[in-house]
LUMKOL-28397 format. One record per residue (C-alpha): residue number from 0; residue in three letters; x negated, z, y. Coordinates in pm, 1 decimal. Layout:
# LUMKOL-28397
NUM  ALA  X  Z  Y
...
***
This chain:
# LUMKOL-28397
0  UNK  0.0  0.0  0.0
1  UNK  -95.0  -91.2  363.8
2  UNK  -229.3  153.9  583.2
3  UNK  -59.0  20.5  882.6
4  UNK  314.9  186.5  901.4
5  UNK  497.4  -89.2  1085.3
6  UNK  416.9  -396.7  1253.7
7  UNK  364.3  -284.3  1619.6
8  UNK  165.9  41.2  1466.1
9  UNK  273.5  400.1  1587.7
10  UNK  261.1  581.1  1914.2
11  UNK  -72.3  754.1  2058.1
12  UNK  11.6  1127.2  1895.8
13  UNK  -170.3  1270.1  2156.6
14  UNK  20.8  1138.1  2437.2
15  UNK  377.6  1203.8  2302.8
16  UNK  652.5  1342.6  2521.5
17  UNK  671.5  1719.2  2425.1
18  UNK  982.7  1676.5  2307.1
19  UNK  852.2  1440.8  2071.6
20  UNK  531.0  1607.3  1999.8
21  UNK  714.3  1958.3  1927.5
22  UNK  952.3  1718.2  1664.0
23  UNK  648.1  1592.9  1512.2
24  UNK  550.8  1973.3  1477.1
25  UNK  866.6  2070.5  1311.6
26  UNK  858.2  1813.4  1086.6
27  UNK  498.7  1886.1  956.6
28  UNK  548.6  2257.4  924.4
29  UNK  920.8  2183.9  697.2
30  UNK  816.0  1894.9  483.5
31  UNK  484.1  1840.1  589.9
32  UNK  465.4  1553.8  739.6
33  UNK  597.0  1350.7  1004.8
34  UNK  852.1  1052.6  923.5
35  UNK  702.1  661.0  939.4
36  UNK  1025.4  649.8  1146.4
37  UNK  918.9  874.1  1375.4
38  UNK  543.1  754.0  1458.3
39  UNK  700.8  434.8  1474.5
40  UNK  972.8  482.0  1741.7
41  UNK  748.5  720.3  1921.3
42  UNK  628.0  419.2  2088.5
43  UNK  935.7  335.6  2277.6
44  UNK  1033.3  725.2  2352.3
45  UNK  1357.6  633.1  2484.6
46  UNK  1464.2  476.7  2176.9
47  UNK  1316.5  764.4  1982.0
48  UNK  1567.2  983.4  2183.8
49  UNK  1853.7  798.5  2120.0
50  UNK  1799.9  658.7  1760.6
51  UNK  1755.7  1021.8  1621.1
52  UNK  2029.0  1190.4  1870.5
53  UNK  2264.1  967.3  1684.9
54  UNK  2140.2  974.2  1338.0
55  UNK  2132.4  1359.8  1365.1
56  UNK  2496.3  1366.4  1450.3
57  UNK  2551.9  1160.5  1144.8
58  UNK  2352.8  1339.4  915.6
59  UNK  2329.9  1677.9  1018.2
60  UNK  2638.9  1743.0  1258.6
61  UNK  3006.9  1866.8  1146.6
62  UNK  3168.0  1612.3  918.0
63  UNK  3417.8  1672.9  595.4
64  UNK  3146.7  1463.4  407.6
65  UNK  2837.5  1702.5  269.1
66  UNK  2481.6  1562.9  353.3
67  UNK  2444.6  1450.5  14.4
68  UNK  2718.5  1262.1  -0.7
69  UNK  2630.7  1085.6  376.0
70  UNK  2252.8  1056.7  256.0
71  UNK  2444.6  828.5  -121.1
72  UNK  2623.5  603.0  186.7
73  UNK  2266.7  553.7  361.3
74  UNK  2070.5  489.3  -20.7
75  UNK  2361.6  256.2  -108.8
76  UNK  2423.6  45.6  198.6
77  UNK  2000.8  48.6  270.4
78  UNK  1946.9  -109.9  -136.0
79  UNK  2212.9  -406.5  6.9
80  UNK  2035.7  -460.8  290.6
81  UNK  1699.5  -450.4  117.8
82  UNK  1527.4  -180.1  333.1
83  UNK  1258.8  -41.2  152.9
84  UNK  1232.0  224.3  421.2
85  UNK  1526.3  372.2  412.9
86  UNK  1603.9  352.0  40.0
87  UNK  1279.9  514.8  -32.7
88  UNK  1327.9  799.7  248.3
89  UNK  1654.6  818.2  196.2
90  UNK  1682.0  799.2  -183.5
91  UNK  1446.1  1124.0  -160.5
92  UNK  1690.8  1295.7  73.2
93  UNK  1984.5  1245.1  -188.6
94  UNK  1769.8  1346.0  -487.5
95  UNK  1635.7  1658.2  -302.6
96  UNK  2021.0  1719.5  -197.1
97  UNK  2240.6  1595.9  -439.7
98  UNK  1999.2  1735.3  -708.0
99  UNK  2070.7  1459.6  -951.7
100  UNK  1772.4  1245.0  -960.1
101  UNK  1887.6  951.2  -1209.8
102  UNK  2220.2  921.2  -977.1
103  UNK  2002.7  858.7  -691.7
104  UNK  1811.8  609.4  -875.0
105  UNK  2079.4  427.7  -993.0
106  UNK  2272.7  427.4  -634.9
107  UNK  1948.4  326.1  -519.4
108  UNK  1922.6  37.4  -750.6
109  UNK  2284.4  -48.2  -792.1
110  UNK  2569.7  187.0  -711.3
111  UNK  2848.7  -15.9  -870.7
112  UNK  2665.5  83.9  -1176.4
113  UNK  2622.8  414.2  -1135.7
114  UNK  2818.8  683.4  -1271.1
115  UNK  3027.2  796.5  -997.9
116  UNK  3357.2  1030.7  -914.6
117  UNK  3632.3  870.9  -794.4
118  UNK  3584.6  989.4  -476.2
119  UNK  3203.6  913.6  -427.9
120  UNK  3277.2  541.2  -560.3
121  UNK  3589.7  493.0  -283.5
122  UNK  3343.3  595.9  -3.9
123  UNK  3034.6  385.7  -122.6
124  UNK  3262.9  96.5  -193.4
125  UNK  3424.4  143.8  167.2
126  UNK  3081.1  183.6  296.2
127  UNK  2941.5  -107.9  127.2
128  UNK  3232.5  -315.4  332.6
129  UNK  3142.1  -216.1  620.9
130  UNK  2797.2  -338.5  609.8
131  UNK  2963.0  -701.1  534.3
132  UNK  2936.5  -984.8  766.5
133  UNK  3272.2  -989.9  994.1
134  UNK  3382.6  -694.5  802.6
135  UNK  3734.7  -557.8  934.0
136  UNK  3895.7  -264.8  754.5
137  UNK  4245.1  -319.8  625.5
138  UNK  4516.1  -26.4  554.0
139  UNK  4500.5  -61.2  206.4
140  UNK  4128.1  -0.3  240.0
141  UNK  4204.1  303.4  428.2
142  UNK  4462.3  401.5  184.8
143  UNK  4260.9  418.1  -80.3
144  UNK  4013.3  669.0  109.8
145  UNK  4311.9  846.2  229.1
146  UNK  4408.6  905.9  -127.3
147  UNK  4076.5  982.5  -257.8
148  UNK  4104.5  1303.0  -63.5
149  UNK  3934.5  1175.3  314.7
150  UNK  4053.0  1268.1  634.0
151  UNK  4058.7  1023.8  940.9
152  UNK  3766.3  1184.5  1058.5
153  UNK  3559.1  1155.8  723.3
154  UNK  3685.0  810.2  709.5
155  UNK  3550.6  759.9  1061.7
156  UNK  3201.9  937.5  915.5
157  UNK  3190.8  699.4  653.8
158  UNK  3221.5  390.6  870.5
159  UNK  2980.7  544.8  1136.8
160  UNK  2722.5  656.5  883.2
161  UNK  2728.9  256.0  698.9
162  UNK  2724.8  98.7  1049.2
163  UNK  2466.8  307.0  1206.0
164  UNK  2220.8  224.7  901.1
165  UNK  2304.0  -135.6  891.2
166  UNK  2111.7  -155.0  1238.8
167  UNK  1851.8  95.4  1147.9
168  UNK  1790.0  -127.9  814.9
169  UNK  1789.4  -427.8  1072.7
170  UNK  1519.0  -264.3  1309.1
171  UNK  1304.6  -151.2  980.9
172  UNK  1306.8  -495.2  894.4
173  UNK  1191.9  -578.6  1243.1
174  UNK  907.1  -402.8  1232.2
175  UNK  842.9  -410.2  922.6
176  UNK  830.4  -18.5  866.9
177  UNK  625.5  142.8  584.7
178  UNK  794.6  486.6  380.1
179  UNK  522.9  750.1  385.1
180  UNK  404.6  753.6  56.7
181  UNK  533.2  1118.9  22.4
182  UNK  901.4  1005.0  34.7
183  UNK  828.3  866.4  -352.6
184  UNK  799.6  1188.3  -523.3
185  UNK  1025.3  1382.2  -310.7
186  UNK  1312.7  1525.7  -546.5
187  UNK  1113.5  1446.9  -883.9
188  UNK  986.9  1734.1  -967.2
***
């Protein structure tokens, strides 16, 4: 694997914002390390702002969906858009949350063959749709989620969560971003 994490390379560490620079510390002293995604949008600290202010309300804020089952949306809709990025640092998000490794795998490889519940395979499928070209949800779409136990507001996660990583997948593609090889055993062990 390449040294180089994307193609435009990462921002000078030591002249981050502090606001990014006290991230970068937070990240090192939890998981210990700092993101590819992050040393990468550093660059443009703007962006950085509002690319993870949004993805943190996905993933971390209030929502009727648990993280595990927003981080299976990200791994599912990321393997269709072949992201290696975010299926690799995503995939070890769901296997570190979801604590089912070969389910994470196999969403990661190809959720319509994985073993889902009923309720995980109406949001992935719903999920997957939104990532389609021209995609526009019908009420029988929303039906289904309705009666696979999601609120309006879960339903409204769902969609968020698909569409937000559909452009993140886009930009990692863009620049050709790099998963930190510590993403890959994540969750294994």
């Amino acid at each position: 694997m390449s040294d180089s994490i994307s193609r435009f390379g990462e921002a000078d560490e030591a002249a981050l914002p502090d606001d990014i620079a006290a991230l970068y510390a937070t990240y090192r002293e939890r998981i210990g390390f700092v993101p590819n995604v992050f040393r990468t949008y550093a660059k443009r600290p703007a962006h950085f702002r509002a690319f993870m202010a949004y993805h943190d309300v996905l993933m971390r804020g209030e929502s009727g969906l648990s993280r595990a089952e927003r981080e299976a949306i990200v791994v599912a809709v990321s393997a269709e858009n072949a992201c290696l990025y975010c299926v690799i640092a995503h995939g070890a998000a769901l296997r570190v949350l979801g604590k089912d490794v070969a389910l994470a795998d196999r969403i990661a490889i190809n959720w319509r063959t994985a073993e889902l519940s009923p309720r995980w395979a109406a949001m992935i499928a719903f999920a997957s749709r939104v990532n389609e070209p021209r995609f526009a949800a019908s009420d029988a779409e929303i039906a289904v989620l309705a009666a696979a136990g999601f609120s309006e507001n879960d339903i409204w996660d769902i969609a968020a969560v698909a569409a937000f990583f559909g452009f993140s997948n886009r930009m990692a593609g863009a620049l050709d971003m790099r998963p930190n090889a510590e993403f890959y055993a994540m969750g294994r062990v």
